[in-house]
C-alpha positions, 0 to 999 in steps of 0.5 A, a space after each residue: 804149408 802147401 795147402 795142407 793141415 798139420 796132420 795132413 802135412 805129417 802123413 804125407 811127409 811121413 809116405 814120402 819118407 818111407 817111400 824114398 827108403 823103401 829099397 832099405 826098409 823093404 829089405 829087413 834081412 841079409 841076403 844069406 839069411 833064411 828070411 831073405 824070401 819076405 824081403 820085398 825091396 826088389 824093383 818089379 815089386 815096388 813098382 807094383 806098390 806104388 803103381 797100384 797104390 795110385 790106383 787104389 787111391 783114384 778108385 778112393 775118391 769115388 768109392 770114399 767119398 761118394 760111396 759110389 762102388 765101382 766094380 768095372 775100374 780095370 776098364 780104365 787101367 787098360 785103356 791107359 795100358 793101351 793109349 800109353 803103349 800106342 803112344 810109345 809105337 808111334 811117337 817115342 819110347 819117352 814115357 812122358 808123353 805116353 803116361 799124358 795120353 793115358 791120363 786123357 784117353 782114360 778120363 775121355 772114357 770116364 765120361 762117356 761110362 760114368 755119364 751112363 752108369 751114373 744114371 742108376 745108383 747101388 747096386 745097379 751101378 756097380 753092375 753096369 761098371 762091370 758090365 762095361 769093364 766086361 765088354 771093354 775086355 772082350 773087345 780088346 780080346 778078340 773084336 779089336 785085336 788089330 788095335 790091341 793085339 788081342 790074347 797076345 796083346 802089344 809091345 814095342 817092335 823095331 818096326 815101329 815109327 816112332 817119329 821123335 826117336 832115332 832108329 835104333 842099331 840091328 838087334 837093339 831092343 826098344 827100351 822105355 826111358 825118361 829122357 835117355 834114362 831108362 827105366 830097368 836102369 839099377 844101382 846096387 849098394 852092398 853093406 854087410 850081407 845086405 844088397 839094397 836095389 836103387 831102381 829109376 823106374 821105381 823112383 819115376 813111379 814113386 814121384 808120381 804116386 807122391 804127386 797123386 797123393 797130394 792132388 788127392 789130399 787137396 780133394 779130400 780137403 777142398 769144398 769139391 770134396 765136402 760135396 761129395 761127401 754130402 753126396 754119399 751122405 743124402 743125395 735126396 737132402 742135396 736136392 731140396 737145397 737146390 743141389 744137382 749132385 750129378 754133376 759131383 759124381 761124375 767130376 769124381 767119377 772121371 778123376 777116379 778113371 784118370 788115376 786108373 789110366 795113370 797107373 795103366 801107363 805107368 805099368 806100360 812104363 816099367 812093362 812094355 807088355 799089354 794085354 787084355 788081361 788088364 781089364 778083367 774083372 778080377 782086376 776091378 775086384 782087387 782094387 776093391 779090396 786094397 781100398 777096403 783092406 787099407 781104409 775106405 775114405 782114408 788119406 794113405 788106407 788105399 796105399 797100404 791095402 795095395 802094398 798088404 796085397 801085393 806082398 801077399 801075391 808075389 811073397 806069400 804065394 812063393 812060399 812052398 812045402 820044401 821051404 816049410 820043411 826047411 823052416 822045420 827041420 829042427 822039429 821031429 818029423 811027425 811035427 815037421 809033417 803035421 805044421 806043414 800039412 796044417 800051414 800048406 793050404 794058406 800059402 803058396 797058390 793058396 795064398 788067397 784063402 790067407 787073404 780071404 780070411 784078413 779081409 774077413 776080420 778087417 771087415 768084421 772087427 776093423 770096418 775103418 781098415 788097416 788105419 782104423 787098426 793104427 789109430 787103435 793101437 795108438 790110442 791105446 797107448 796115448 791112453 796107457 801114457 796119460 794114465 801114467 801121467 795122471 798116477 805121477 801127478 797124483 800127491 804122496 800120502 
């Protein structure tokens, strides 16, 4: 069934679902309830899941399969940003168009940093991805600022032409959109003290994460994919059966920067604001940790390491000392003093410290990730219940 095994038809099936209902799953608590503030079922944070989830997926391919470590991917996520936007300035606020530019621009680009950096290997690779990501920042910072409006960067003005669109009424914003739909566009459904969010923009987004994840299933699973692993196996061993591997790495190296551009313009989509900030190395290095946090080389690892941290970033970093307090004013307020002062330091902006600590026991009991984890609890019980089973077949004495 669509090219795919069992197991990989039952995981994907099994993302699909839960991206689909997403806005009920996301939404565990009702909206006066206490808890309500862990409930992540708003459209802006659920864009970001599936946006970044796209990333992580691209960087996947060339981190997972080759081992090449790439810390200079913002690079291309910006420049997605860019091309998309530009897309939307000139030509219309329909967000096909600009999402198939960014793709283009971004593998464009890819070739041209993955044809040069891929001539050194380990660490002076990931450095010469860093330094490029670098450079590409400062240019759109201060040296570009006529093409990307530098510090302040660029959004859609009245002004533009944008040739294939009507001219908007005065006082009418432009507003991206799929073929007059747009993406803010929401529908809210009530139930009890439940409120679940529908938003288009969130479901365009979803779309196109399911259709990179299965283009990145079939990756995985093709003879494309079987050489890269052989890459990042021995290269060395390639080359005596009269393997040229260069080739590989940058077939995976510029699919990796096109995913990245596909996510940079589908954030223009759901965010008509661009800026430089995209391209900055903090942005290469949270990638980095949602392949590693999910599962480096795994199907869906990526796209829980984006959601694990994306959540942490916009609901652990809310949590502050008056909702502690509130959590503990049962307690004495001795007890109450001391949870908080203990609790503080890990949310709130403290909420990387909580994220440092996670990435360092993932990385020390957990080098498979989030999914090594699953599949450790599920062996546990595979092997609980064929204990069982083995008892009650045993014969009474």
């Amino acid at each position: 069934m669509l090219g795919l095994s069992k197991s990989d038809i039952r995981i994907f099936l099994l993302v699909v679902v839960l991206t689909i209902f997403a806005p009920f799953i996301l939404n565990p608590f009702p909206e006066a309830s206490g808890l309500a503030q862990f409930n992540a079922g708003y459209p802006d944070l659920m864009q970001r899941f599936v946006i970044f989830g796209i990333f992580a997926i691209g960087f996947n391919i060339l981190f997972g399969l080759t081992g090449y470590l790439s810390f200079g991917h913002a690079a291309f996520l910006g420049v997605g940003s860019y091309a998309a936007i530009w897309m939307m300035k000139l030509l219309t606020m329909n967000v096909i168009p600009g999402i198939i530019m960014s793709v283009l621009i971004a593998g464009i680009f890819a070739v041209a940093v993955g044809y040069i950096s891929l001539k050194r290997t380990g660490i002076y690779f990931s450095i010469l991805t860093l330094a490029f990501a670098q450079m590409s920042f400062a240019l759109a910072y201060s040296v570009l600022t006529p093409i990307t409006g530098g510090e302040t960067g660029l959004q859609p003005k009245i002004s533009d032409p944008r040739m294939l669109d009507a001219a908007l009424a005065s006082g009418e914003a432009p507003r991206a959109n799929l073929f007059g739909l747009e993406m803010g566009t929401s529908y809210e459904l009530a139930l009890s003290g439940w409120v679940f969010t529908f938003n288009v923009g969130y479901y365009v987004a979803a779309i196109v994460m399911i259709i990179a994840l299965y283009i990145a299933i079939r990756i995985f699973r093709s003879p494309f994919g079987v050489m890269l692993r052989a890459v990042k196996s021995n290269q060395q061993r390639m080359r005596y059966t009269g393997l040229n591997p260069k080739p590989y790495t940058l077939a995976a190296f510029v699919i990796s920067g096109m995913y990245a551009g596909l996510a940079g313009g589908l954030m223009v989509a759901m965010d008509t604001q661009v800026g430089p900030e995209r391209m900055f190395w903090t942005a290469s290095g949270e990638v980095v940790l949602m392949t590693i946090l999910g599962g480096t080389g795994t199907i869906v690892g990526p796209i829980l390491g984006a959601g694990l941290i994306k959540y942490m970033e916009n609901i652990l970093s809310k949590i502050n000392a008056d909702i502690l307090y509130e959590w503990f004013a049962m307690l004495p307020d001795s007890i109450a003093d001391i949870l908080v002062f203990v609790i503080y330091p890990f949310i709130g902006k403290g909420w990387h410290l909580t994220l440092g600590i996670i990435f360092m026991c993932v990385v020390i009991f957990l080098p498979g990730g989030l999914v090594e984890g699953g599949q450790r609890i599920g062996n546990m019980f595979g092997r609980k219940k064929k204990t069982e089973g083995e008892k009650s077949s045993q014969p009474a004495e």
